[in-house]
C-alpha positions in Angstrom: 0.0 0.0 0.0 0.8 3.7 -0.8 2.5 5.3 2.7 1.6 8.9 1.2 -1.8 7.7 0.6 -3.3 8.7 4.4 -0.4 11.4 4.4 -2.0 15.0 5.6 -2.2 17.5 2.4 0.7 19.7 4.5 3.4 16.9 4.4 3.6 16.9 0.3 6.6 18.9 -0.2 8.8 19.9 -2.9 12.4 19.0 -1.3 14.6 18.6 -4.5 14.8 18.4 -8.5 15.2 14.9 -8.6 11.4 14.7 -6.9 9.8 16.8 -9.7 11.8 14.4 -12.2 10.1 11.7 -10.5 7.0 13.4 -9.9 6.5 14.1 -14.0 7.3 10.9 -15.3 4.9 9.1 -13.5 2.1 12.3 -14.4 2.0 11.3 -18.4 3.6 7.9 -18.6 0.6 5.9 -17.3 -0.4 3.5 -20.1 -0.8 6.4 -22.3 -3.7 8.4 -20.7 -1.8 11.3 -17.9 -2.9 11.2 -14.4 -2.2 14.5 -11.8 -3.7 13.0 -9.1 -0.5 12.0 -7.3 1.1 14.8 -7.8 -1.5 17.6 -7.5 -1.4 17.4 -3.5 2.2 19.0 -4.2 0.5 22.0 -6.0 -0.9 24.5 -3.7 -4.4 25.8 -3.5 -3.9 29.1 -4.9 -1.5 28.0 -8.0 -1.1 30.2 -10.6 -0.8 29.0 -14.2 0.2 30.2 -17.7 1.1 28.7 -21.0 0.6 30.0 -24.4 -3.4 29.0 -23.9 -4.8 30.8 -20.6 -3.9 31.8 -17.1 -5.0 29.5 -14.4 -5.8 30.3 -10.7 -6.5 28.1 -8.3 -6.3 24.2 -7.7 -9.9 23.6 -8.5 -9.1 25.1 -11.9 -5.8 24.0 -12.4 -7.2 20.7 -11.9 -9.8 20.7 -14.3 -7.9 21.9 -16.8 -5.8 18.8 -16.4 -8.7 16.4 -16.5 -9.8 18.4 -20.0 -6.5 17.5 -21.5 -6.3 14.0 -20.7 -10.3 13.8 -22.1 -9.2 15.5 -25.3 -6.2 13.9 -25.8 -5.7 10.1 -27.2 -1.9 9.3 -26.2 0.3 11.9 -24.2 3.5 11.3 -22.7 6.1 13.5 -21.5 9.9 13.2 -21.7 11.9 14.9 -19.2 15.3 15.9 -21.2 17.2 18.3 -18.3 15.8 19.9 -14.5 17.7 21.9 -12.9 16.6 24.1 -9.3 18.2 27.3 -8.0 16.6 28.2 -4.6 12.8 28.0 -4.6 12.9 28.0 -9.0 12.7 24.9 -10.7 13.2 24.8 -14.6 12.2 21.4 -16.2 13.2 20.9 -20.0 10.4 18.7 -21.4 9.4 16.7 -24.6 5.5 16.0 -24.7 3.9 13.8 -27.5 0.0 14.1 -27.8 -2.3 12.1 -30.3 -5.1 13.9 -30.4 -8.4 11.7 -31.7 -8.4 12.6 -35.7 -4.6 14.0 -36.1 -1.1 12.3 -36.2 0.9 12.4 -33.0 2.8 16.1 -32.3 5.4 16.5 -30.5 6.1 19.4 -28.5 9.3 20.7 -27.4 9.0 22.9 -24.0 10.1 23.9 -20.7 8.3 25.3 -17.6 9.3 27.1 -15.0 7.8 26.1 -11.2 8.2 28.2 -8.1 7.8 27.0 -4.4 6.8 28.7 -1.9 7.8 28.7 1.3 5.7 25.5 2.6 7.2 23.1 -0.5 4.8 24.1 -2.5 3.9 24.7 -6.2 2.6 28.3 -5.7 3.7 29.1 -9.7 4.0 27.1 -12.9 4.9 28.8 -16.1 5.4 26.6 -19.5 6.6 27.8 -22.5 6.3 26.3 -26.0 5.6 26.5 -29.6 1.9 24.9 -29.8 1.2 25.8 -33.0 4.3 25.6 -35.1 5.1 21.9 -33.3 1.7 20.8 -34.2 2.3 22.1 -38.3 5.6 20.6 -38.1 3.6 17.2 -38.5 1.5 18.6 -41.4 2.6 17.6 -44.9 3.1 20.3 -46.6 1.4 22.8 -44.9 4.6 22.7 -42.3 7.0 24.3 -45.4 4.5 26.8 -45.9 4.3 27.6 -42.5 8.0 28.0 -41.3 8.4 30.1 -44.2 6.2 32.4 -43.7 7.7 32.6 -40.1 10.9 33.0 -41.2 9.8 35.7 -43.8 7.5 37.5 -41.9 9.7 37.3 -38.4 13.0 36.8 -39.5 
């Protein structure tokens, strides 16, 4: 049995970089379908979010938001290439491949930025990407177009 399992909200604590490795592989490597719920006790209840998409506040949010990406997607998995932690900052370097139901698998090459606060928390999670040229890269065709016009129009 799971010792953490009747383990007080309070006593999940971010101690070290090696723990959020840890922590993230198991989050999208479970036969293919992500699961937060061991590691959103870690998360505290006013967490702030960002990515590219929205801005997220709050656990009951930031939650839900999780469960809508596991509905929507078919196969996700995450690849953690490099963590590193400086103080209360960690930056995780991360490789996440999503099959969405009608497209071919995309991957997406990102990195996110946590802060803990002072009770081990997750008080901040920033992640940066390129959603939408990662996703055209796997379009025939259409990626060419694409990175050319980036490259034209933004050098």
């Amino acid at each position: 049995m799971d010792e953490k399992v009747n383990q007080p909200k309070e006593s999940y604590r971010i101690e070290n970089v090696d723990q959020i490795r840890e922590l993230w592989s198991k989050t999208y490597n479970t036969e293919g379908k992500p699961d937060w719920s061991h590691i959103l006790p870690y998360y505290s209840d006013d967490i702030y979010f960002r990515d590219s998409i929205q801005g997220i506040h709050g656990i009951e949010e930031f939650s839900a938001m999780t469960q809508r990406l596991a509905d929507r997607s078919r196969d996700l998995n995450m690849k953690v290439v490099r963590a590193m932690m400086d103080n209360q900052t960690i930056f995780v370097e991360w490789e996440m491949t999503i099959s969405f139901r009608t497209r071919p698998s995309s991957v997406l090459y990102g990195s996110s930025r946590l802060t803990i606060n002072d009770e081990g928390k997750i008080a901040e999670q920033r992640d940066y990407y390129d959603l939408w040229g990662d996703i055209f890269d796997n379009i025939p065709r259409f990626n060419k177009m694409y990175r050319k016009f980036m490259h034209r129009r933004f050098g």
